[in-house]
N, C-alpha and C positions, 0 to 999 in steps of 0.2 A: 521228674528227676531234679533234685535242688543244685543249687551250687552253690551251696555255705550249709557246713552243720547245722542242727540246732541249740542253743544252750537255753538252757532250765525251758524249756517250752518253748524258744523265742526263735526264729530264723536269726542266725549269725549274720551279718550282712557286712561287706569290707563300703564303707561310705567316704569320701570325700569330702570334707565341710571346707566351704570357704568363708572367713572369719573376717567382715567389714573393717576396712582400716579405723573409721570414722567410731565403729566400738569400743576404739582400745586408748579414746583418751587425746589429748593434744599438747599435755607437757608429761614428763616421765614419773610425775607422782600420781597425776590421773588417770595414766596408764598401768601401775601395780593396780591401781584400786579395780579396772576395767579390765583386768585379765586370768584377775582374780573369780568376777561373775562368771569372764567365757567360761573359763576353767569348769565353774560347775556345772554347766551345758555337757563339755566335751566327755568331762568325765564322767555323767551318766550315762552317755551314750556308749562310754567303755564299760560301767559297771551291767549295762544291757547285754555284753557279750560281743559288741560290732567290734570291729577292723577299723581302726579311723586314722586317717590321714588327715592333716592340717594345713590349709593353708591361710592366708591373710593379707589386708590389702596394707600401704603402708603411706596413705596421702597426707595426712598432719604430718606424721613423725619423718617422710624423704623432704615435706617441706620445711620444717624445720631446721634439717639438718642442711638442707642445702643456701637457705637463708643465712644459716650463721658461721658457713665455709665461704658465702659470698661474702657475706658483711667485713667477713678474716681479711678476703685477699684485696677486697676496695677502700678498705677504711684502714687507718692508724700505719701500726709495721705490717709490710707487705708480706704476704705467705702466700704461696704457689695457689693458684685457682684450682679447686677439687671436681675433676668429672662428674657428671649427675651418675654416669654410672655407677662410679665410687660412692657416692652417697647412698645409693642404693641398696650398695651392698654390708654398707654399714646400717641404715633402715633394718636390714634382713637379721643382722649380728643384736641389733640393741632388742626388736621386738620378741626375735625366737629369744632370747635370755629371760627375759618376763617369763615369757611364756611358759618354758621349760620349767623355772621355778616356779608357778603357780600350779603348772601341772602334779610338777611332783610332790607340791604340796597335798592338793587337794584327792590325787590318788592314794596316796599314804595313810590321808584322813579316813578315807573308804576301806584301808585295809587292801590293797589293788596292790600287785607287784609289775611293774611296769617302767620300761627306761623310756625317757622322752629326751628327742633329737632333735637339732637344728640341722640343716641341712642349705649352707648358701650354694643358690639355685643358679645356674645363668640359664637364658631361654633363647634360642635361636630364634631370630625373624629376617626375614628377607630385606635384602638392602633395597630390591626392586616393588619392596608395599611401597600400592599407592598412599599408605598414610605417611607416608614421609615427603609426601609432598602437599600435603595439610596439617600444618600446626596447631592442633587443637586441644592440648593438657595442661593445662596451665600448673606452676608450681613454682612455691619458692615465696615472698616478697614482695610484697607493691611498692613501684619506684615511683616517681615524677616521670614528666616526657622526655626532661632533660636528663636525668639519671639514666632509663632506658635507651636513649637515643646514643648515649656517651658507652654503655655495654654491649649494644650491636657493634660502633665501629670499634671497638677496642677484643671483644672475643668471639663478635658474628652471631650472636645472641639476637633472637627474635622474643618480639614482645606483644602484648595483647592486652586493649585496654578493658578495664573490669568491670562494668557498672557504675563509671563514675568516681571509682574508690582509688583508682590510681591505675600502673603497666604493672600485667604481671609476665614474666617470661615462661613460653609455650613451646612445647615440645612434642613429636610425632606419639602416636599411639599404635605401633604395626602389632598384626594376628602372630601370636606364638604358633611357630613351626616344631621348634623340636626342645625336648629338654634335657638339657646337657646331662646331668648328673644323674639320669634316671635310671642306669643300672646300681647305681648304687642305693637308690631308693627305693627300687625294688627290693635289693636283699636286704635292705634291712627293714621292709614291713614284713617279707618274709620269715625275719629274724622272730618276730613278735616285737618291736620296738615302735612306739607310737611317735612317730617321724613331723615334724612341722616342714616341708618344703613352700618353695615358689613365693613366697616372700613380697609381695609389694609385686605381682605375677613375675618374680623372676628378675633377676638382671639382663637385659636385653643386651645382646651379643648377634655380630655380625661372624663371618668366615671371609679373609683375605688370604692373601698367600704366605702369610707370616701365620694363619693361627685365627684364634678367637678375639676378639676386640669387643669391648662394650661399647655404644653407642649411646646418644643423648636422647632418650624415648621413655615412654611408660608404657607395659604391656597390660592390659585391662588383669585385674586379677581371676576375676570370673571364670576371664576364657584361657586362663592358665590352669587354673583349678579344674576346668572342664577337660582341657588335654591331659593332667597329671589320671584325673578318673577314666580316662580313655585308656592310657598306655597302661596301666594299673588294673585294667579288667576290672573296677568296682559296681559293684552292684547297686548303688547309688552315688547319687552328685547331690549336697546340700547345700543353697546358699542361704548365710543369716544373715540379714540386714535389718534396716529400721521399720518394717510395715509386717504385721501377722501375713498377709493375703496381697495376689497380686490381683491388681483391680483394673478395670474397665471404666473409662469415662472418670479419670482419679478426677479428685478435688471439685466432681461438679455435682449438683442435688441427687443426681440420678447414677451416685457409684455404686459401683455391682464387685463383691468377693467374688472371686474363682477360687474355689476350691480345687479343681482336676481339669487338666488340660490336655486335647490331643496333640502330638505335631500337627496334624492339616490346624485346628481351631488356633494354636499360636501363634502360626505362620501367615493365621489370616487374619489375626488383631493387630501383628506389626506390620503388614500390608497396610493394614486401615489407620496406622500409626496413634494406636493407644497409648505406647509406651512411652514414655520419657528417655531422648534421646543419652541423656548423661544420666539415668538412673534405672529406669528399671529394664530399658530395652535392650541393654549387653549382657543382665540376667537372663533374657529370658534366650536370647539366642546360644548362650553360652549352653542353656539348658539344652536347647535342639541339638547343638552342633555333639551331645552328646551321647542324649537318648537316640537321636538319627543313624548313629554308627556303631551304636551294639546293643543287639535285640533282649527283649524282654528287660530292660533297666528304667529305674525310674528318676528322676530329677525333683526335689523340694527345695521351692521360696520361702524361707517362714522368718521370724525373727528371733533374734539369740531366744527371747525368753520361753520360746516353744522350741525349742532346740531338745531336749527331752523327750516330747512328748511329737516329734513332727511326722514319726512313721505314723499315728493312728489315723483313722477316719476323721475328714473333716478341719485338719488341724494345716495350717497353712495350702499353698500350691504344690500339687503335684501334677507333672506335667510327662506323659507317657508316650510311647514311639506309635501304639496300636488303639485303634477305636474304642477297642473295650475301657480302657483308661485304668486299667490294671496292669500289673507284670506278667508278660507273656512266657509262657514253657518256651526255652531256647531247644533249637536243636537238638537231640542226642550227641550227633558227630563237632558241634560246636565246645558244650560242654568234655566231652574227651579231649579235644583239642585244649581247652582250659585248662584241664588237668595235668596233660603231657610238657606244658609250658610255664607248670607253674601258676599257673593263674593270669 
């Protein structure tokens, strides 16, 4: 029993892609140029028939902006200090606009009818992650010890020194709980509108008794992407980044491609700590945390330029819940349930 039509031949498949911040550029003119490539990745994968949801990371362009909202209110005429949350959310506003317009460029060029949306995200995390009591994101600007030391006592700003390059100020990294806006991102994938949510993974937002509050954090994008294909029921999670293949033993004589992975074999390379703990190691758990909680889905690592071509055999990581390393027949009563809900 499938759960996606097929079109012209092909299983219809609703996919999740999450779009590397680090692809899309570091100032705003090398960003049209960088989203304009995605573009033609995302929308082959729509001219193939799939359901695609977008998301995207946003670490040059939130530090950018938050760079030059500090520099605003420490330097020259004084102007109010900008939340990193608020940055964020402007991150969310400046990338989906590219993006949007590249999309609708490059779908129009294919002849594709199709509305493309932005959707600013906020993402629930828990005030009580223990990652808010390890600073460990860095963003923004490298100060002196004296610059850093004079922005902790003056805004409570913590700082981290870089490799010798100078302080840069550091921020928690908590697991996204919940995401705020997702009924609305339901109905309008529903709608047929090719939606860009989660943003830079989201605006991180706590719950007090006033309400939603954004807080000073960076939610990994991955594992935002990986919850958005959770709540979304998608039949895949794709992430693109800078490597075809996730590898084994990277950077030393004897690296080994993986093509297909099971949960138990992932779970026991990040045991043995293959991964790179700021690179490939919150792909590939993002991947677990996804294929682990809804049966017969697959997970692919591949990079933008196989973004096309990443369902076939052999072409990036794919990493599956069940031994066989194929997509497993769900349920009957699960699929019904699918059905009854919408997807």
């Amino acid at each position: 029993m499938q759960l996606s039509p097929e079109v012209d031949g092909m299983k219809k498949q609703r996919i999740v892609v999450a779009l590397g911040g680090n692809a899309l550029g570091d100032t705003p003119a090398k960003q049209i140029q960088a989203v304009r490539k995605a573009s033609e990745a995302i929308a082959g994968l729509v001219e193939q028939g799939h359901e695609i949801i977008l998301g995207h990371g946003n670490g040059p362009q939130v530090g950018i902006i938050n760079s030059a909202m500090s520099y605003a209110a420490e330097s020259g005429p004084k102007i109010p200090s900008m939340p990193f949350a608020e940055c964020g959310a402007m991150s969310q506003g400046f990338i989906g606009y590219h993006l949007q317009q590249a999309l609708n460029q490059e779908l129009l060029r294919r002849r594709i009818s199709r509305t493309v949306v932005s959707v600013v995200t906020q993402v629930l995390v828990d005030r009580q992650d223990p990652a808010f009591q390890e600073y460990t994101k860095p963003i923004g600007r490298f100060y002196t010890r004296e610059q850093a030391e004079r922005l902790t006592e003056e805004y409570g700003y913590r700082f981290m020194e870089d490799a010798g390059r100078g302080y840069r100020r550091v921020v928690p990294s908590p697991r996204p709980r919940q995401i705020v806006e997702l009924p609305a991102i339901r109905r309008m994938v529903q709608s047929g509108l090719l939606v860009i949510a989660v943003g830079g993974g989201g605006i991180p937002v706590i719950e007090d008794e006033d309400g939603l509050k954004g807080v000073d954090a960076v939610i990994d994008k991955d594992r935002s992407c990986a919850r958005l294909a959770l709540e979304l029921k998608a039949d895949i999670l794709m992430i693109l980044t800078a490597v075809d293949h996730v590898c084994i033993r990277f950077n030393r004589p004897d690296q080994k491609s993986l093509t297909s992975l099971t949960k138990e074999e992932a779970e026991q390379y990040l045991a043995q700590g293959e991964f790179g703990k700021g690179s490939m190691q919150p792909k590939v758990e993002a991947c677990l945390d996804f294929v682990s909680k809804l049966p017969g889905r697959m997970a692919v690592i591949t990079s933008l330029e196989n973004a096309g071509i990443a369902l076939e055999d052999g072409v990036g990581t794919k990493i599956y819940s069940n031994e066989e390393k194929e997509p497993a027949s769900c349920p009957e009563d699960y699929v019904i349930r699918l059905d009854q809900t919408g997807r």
